[in-house]
C-alpha positions as CSV (number, residue, x, y, z in Angstrom):
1,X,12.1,-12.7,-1.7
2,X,14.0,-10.5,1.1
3,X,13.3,-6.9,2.1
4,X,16.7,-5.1,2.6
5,X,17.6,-4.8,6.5
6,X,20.7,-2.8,6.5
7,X,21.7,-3.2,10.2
8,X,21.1,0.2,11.9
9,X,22.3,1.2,15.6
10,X,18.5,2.1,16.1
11,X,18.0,-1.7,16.0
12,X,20.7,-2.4,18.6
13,X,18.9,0.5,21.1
14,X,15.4,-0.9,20.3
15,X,16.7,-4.5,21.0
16,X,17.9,-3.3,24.5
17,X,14.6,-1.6,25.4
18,X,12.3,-4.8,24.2
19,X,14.6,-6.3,26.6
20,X,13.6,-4.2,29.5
21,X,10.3,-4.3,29.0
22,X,10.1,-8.0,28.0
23,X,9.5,-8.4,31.5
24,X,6.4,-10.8,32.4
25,X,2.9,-9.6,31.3
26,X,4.0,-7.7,28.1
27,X,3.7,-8.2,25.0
28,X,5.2,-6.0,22.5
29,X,4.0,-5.3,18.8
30,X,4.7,-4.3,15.4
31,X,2.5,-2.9,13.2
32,X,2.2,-0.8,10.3
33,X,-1.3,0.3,11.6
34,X,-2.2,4.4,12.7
35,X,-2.7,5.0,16.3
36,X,-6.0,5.7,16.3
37,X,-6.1,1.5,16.2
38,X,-3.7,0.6,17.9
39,X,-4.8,3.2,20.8
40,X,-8.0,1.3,20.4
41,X,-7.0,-2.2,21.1
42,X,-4.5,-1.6,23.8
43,X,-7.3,0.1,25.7
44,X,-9.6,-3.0,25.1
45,X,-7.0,-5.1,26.1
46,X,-5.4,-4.1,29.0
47,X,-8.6,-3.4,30.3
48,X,-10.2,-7.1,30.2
49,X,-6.5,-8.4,30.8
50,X,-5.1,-5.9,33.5
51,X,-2.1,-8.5,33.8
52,X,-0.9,-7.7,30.3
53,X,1.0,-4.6,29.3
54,X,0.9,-3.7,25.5
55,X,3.7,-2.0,23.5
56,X,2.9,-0.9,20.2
57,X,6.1,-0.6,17.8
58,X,4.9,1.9,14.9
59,X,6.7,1.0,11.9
60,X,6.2,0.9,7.9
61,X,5.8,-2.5,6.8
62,X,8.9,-3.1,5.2
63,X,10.7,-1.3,8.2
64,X,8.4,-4.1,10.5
65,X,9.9,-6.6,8.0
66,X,13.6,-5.8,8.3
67,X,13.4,-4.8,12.2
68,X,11.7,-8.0,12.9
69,X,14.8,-10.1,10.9
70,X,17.5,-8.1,12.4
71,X,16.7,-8.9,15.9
72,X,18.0,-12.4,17.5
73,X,15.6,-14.8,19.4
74,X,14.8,-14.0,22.7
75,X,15.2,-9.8,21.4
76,X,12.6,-10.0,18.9
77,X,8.9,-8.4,19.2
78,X,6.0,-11.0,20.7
79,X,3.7,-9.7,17.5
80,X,3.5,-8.6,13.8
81,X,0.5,-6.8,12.6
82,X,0.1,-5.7,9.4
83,X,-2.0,-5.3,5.7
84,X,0.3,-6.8,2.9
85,X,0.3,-10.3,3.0
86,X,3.8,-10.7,0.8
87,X,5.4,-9.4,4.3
88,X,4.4,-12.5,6.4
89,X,5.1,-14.7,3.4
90,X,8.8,-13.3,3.9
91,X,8.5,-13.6,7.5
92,X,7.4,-17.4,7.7
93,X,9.7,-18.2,5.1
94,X,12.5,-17.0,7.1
95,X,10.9,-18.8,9.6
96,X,10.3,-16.0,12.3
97,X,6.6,-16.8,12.9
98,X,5.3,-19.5,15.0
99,X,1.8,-21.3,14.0
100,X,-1.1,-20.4,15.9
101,X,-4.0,-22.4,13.7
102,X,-5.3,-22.9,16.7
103,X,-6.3,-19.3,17.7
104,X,-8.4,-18.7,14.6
105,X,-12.0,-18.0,15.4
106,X,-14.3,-20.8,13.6
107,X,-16.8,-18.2,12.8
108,X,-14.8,-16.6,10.0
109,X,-15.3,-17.9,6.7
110,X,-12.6,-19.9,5.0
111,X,-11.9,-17.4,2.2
112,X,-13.3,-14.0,0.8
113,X,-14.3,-14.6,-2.8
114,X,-11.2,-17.3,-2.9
115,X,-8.3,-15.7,-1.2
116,X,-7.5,-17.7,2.4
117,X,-8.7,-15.7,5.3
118,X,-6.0,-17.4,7.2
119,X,-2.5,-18.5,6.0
120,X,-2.8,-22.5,5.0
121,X,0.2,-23.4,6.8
122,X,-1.6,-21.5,10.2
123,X,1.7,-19.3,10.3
124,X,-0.6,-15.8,10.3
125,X,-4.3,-15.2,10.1
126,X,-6.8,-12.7,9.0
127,X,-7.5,-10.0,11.5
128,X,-9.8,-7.5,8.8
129,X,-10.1,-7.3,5.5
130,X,-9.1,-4.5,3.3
131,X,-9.8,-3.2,-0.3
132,X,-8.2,-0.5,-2.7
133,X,-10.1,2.6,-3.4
134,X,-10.6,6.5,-3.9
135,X,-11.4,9.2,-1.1
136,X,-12.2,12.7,-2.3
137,X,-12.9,16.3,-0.7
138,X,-16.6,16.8,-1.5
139,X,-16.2,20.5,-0.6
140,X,-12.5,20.5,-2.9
141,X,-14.6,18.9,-5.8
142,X,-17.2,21.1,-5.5
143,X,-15.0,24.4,-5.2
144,X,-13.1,23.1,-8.1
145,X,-16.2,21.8,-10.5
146,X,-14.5,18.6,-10.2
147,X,-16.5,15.4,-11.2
148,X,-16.5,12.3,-8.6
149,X,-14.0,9.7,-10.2
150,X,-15.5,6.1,-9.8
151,X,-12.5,4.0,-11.6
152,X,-8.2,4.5,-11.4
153,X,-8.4,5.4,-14.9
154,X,-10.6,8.6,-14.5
155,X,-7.2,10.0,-12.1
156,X,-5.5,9.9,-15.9
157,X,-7.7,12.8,-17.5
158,X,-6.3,16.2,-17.6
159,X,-9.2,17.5,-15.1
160,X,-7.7,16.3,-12.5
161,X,-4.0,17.5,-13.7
162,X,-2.4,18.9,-9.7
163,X,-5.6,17.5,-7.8
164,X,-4.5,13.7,-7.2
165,X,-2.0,12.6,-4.4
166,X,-1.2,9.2,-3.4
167,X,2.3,7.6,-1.6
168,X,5.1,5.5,-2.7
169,X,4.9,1.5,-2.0
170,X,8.6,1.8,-0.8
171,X,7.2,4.0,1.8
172,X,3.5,2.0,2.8
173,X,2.7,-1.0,2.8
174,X,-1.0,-0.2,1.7
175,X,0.1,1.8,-1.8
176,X,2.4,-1.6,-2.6
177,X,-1.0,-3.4,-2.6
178,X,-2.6,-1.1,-4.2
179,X,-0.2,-0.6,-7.0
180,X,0.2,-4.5,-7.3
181,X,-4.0,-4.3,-7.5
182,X,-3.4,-2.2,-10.5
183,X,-0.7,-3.9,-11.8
184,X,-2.3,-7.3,-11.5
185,X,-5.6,-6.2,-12.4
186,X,-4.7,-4.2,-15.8
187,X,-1.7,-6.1,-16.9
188,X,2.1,-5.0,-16.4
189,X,1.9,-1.9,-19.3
190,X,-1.3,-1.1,-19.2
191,X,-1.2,-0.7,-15.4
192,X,2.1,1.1,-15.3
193,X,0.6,3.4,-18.1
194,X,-2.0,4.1,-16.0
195,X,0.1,4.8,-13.0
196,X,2.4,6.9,-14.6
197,X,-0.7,9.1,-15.6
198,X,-2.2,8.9,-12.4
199,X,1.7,10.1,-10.7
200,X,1.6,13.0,-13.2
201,X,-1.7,14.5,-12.0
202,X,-0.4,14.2,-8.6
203,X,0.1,17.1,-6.2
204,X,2.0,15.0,-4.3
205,X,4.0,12.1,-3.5
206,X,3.7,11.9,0.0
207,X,6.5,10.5,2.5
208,X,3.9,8.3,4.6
209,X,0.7,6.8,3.2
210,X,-1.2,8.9,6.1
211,X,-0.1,11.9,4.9
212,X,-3.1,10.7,1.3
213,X,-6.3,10.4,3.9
214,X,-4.8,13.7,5.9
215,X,-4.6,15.8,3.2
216,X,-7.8,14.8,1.6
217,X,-9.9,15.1,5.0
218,X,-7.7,18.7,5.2
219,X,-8.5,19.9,1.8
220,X,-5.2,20.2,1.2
221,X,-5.8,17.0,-2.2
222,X,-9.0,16.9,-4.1
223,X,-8.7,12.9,-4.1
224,X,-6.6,10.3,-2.8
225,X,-5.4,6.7,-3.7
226,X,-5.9,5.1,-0.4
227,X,-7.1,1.6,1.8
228,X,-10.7,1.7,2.2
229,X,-10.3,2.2,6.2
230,X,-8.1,6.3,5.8
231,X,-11.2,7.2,3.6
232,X,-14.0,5.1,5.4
233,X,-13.1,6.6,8.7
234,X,-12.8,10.0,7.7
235,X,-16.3,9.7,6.4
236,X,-17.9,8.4,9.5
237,X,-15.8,11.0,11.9
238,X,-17.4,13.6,10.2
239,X,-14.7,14.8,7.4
240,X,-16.2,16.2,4.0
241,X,-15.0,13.0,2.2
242,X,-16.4,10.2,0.1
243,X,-15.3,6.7,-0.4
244,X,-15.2,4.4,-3.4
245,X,-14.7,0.9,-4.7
246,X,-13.1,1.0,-8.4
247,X,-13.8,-2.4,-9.9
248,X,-10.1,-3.0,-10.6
249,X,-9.7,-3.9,-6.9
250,X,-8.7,-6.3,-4.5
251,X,-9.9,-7.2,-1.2
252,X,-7.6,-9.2,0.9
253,X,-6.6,-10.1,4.7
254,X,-5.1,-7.3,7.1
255,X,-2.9,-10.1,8.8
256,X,-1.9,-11.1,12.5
257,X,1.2,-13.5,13.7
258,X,3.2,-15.0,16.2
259,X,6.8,-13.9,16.0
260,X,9.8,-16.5,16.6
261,X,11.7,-15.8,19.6
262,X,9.5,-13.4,21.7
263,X,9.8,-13.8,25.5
264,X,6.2,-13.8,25.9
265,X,4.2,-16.1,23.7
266,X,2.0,-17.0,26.1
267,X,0.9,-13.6,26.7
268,X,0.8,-12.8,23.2
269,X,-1.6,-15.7,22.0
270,X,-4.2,-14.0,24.1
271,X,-4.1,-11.0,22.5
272,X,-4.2,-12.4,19.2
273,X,-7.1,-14.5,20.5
274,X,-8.9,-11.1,21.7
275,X,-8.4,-9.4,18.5
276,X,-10.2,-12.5,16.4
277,X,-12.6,-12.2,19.0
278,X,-16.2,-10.8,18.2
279,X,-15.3,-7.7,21.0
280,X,-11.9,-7.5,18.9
281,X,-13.6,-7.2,15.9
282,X,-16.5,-4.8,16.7
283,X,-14.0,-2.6,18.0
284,X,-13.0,-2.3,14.1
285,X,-16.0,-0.6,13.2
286,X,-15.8,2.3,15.5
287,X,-16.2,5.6,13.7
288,X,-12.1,6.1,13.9
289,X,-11.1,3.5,12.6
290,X,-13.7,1.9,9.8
291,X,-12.1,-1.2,9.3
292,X,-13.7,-4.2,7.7
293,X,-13.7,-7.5,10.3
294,X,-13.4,-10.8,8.6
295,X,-16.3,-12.2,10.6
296,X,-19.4,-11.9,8.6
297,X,-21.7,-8.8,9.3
298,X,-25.0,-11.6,10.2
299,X,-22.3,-12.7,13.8
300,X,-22.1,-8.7,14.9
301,X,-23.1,-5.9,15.6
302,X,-22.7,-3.0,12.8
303,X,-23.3,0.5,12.2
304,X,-25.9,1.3,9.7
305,X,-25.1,1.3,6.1
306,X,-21.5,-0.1,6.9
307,X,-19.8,-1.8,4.0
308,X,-19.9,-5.5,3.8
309,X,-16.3,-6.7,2.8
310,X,-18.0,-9.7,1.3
311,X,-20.1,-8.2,-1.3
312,X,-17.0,-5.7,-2.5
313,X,-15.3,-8.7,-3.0
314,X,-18.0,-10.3,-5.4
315,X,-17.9,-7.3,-7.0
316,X,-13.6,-6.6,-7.3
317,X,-12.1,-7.9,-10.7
318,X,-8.8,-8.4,-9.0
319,X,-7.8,-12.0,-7.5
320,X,-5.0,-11.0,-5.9
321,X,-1.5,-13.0,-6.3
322,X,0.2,-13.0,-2.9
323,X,3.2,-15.4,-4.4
324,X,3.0,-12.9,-7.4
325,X,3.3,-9.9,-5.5
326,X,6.1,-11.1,-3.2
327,X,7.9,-12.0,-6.2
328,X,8.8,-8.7,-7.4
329,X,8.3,-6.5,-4.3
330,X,11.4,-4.9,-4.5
331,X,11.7,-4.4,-8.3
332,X,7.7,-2.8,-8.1
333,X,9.2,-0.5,-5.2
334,X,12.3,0.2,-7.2
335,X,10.8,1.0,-10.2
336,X,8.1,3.1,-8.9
337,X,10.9,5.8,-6.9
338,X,13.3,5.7,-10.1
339,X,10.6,6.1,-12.3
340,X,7.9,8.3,-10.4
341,X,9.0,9.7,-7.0
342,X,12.6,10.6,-7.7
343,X,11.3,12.4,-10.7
344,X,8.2,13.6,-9.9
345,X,8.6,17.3,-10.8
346,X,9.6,16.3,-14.5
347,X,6.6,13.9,-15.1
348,X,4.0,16.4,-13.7
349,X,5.5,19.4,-16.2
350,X,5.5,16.2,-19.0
351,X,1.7,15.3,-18.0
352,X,0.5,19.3,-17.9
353,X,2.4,19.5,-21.2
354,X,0.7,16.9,-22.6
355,X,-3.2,17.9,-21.7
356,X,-2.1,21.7,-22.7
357,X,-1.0,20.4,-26.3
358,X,-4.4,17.9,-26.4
359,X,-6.3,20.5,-25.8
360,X,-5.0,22.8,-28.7
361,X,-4.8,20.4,-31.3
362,X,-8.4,19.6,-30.1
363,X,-9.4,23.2,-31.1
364,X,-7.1,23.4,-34.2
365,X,-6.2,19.7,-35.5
366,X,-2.7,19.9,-37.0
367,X,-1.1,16.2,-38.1
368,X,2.1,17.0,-37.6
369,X,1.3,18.0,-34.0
370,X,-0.6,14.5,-33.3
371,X,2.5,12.6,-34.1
372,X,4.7,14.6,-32.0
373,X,1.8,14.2,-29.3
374,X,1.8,10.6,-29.3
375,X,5.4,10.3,-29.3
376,X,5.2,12.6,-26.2
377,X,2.6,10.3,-24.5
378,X,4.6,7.4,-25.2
379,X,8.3,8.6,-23.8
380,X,6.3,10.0,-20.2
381,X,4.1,6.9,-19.4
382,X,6.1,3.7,-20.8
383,X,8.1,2.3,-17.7
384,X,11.8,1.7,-18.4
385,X,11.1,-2.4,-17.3
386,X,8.9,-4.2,-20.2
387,X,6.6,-7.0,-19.1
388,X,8.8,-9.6,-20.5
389,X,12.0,-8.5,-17.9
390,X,9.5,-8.6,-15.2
391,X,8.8,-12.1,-16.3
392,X,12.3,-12.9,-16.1
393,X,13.5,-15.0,-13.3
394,X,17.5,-14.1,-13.5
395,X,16.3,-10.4,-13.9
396,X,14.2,-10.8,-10.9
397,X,16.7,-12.6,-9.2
398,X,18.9,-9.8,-8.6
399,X,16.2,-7.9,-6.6
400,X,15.9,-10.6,-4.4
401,X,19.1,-12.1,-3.8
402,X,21.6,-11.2,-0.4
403,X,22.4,-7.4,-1.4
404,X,25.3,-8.2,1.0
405,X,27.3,-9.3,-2.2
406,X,29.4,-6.4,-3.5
407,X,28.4,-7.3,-7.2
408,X,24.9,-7.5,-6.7
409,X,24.8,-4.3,-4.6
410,X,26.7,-3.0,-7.5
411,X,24.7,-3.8,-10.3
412,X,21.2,-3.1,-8.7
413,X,22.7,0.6,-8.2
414,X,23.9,0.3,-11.7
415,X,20.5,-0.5,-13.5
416,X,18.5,2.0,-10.9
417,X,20.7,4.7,-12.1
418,X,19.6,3.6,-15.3
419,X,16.1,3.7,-15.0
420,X,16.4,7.1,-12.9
421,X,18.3,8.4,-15.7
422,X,16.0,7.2,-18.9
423,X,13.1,8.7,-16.6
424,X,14.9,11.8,-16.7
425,X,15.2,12.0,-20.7
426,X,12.1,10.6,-21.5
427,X,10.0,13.5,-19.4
428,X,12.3,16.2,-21.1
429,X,11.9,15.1,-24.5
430,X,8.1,14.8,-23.8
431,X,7.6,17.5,-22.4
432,X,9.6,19.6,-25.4
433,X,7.4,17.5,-28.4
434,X,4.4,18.1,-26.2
435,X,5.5,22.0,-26.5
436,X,6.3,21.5,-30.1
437,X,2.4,19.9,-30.6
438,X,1.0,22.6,-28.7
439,X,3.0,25.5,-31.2
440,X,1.8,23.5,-34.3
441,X,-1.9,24.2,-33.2
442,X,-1.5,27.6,-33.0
């Protein structure tokens, strides 16, 4: 597969400042991560290493992705620290990562209930482990008589209609994994069903995947679609929020690598080395940041009731398909901003439509209504891809071939437009039969 990296004159300036700091003794990185970590680390660091200087490049993953690929050898960033997997895959395969085997720490286990800890070919390796879950407001819930959900299909019931939010996987890293949890753990339709749902009782699709775990911890959402560490460490810093587990989940490696063509490798293997280290990985379960380490809980020291990544995983239904999910990045991205985030506004007046009209002909049954009901349902949560053009290697070939051809640029706009555009209808026409069922209970 291959992330799109336009080439952006922000590049070109961010390629001459690496270069003035790539002096000797510092090490620059990119990483998807929130400050609160990063600030952690480089603290750590610098301080047991006062010869090394860290830079920390804040970027989405995909942004890391593209950034990373633009840059020549000698320009490029000593480090790449991220959560989705599918990004180094793209990375080593373009062969921008150098392998570091020889820096994992023999006290992690091999594998987390059969995912790889560290890459096979020693080209990235597990830093912490994350899994897929629900924060909510307990004082929002409360307020608003609001039940705790416990699975991704509670978010679909009309109760929690305007109460949801959760972020776009074009936009975070974290929300592409946890869609492709979804998708992988419920099946292609069922899963999109179930998203589409879950989009229409959202508040909000928000730009960045921080903006979920802020506005939950700010009462600003009832509940968000989040990686356990944005509602874990809102809990232990005190926020009114709660954290689950659903069992359609994944738990998989938060990642570390070598990048290609950095000026100081050296440098940079011993920060990668400090962060496998036990110290690196206590520091993951400060209050702040409530991230789960890879080494297993019996070889540190943890916080009292702190979840074990180890048993969640025994537990998860999901065994999650890096190759899978790399595979169709960009049609999953796509798909999800044509379908969901372009047209938000239409599928959350389809989805209130729809629980207003089941709730009438709950009170007054009326046949003709149920039909028109159903067909409602079915025009504002089917996804304008089936599971057999997902399947398809020519289709999905023209999401991850060059874009730089004309054609191909051409007819990916072409049948985004499309799917934009059948979005469009379907939420109109579902929300006027939804209207129609609703008249017929009267």
């Amino acid at each position: 597969m291959t992330f799109p990296s336009p080439l952006r004159p922000a590049a070109v300036l961010a390629a001459a400042l690496l270069a003035t700091l790539a002096q000797a003794g510092t090490v620059s990185v990119v990483t998807s991560f929130p400050k609160e970590l990063t600030q952690a680390y480089k603290t750590a660091f610098e301080k047991a290493n006062p010869d090394i200087k860290l830079e920390i490049l804040n970027k989405s993953t995909t942004a890391g992705v593209a950034y990373v690929r633009e840059l020549s050898a000698g320009q490029r960033p000593e480090i790449f620290w991220a959560s989705a997997p599918d990004a180094f895959e793209v990375l080593g395969k373009a062969r921008l990562l150098e392998r570091i085997a020889d820096l994992a720490n023999p006290a992690a286990p091999k594998d987390i209930a059969g995912y790889p800890i560290n890459d096979p070919d020693g080209l990235y390796l597990g830093q912490a482990l994350g899994g897929y879950g629900l924060m909510w407001n307990t004082r929002y819930l409360a307020a608003k008589k609001l039940p705790a959900p416990a699975e991704w299909a509670d978010l679909t019931k009309p109760v929690y209609h305007s109460h949801v939010a959760l972020s776009s996987p074009s936009r975070s890293g974290t929300t592409h994994l946890t869609v492709e949890a979804i998708l992988q753990g419920e099946g292609w339709d069922k899963g999109w069903r179930q998203l589409m749902q879950i989009a229409g009782n959202s508040s909000a699709i928000t730009e960045r995947s921080f903006g979920v775990p802020d506005g939950v911890n700010n009462g600003q959402f009832g509940i968000g679609l989040v990686i356990d560490f944005f509602g874990l460490s809102g809990k232990f810093s005190g926020f009114p929020v709660e954290f689950a587990y659903p069992s359609v989940t994944a738990v998989v490696p938060a990642n570390i690598a070598l990048v290609a063509g950095g000026k100081n490798p050296g440098e940079a293997r011993r920060f990668i080395s400090f962060a496998l280290s036990r110290e690196g990985q206590e520091l993951l379960t400060l209050p702040q940041l409530a991230r789960l380490p890879v080494l297993p809980p019996d070889q540190m020291k943890m916080p009292a009731g702190y979840p074990n990544a180890f048993e969640v995983a025994k537990r998860a239904k999901v065994k999650f398909d890096a190759d899978l999910s790399a595979a169709r990045y960009y049609l999953v991205t796509a798909l999800f901003d044509q379908a969901i985030t372009f047209r938000h506004k239409e599928l959350q007046a389809a989805s209130a439509a729809i629980h207003q009209a089941d709730a009438a002909l709950a009170a007054r049954p009326n046949a003709d209504g149920a039909a028109r009901l159903q067909r409602a349902r079915e025009l504002a949560f089917t996804p304008p891809v089936s599971e057999a053009m997902a399947k398809d290697a020519t289709f999905l070939n023209l999401f991850t071939s060059n874009k730089k051809n004309a054609d191909t640029n051409k007819e990916v706009t072409a049948t985004e437009s499309s799917w934009n555009t059948k979005a469009l209808e379907n939420y109109r026409q579902a929300k006027q039969l939804a209207d129609e069922a609703r008249a017929l209970a009267k």
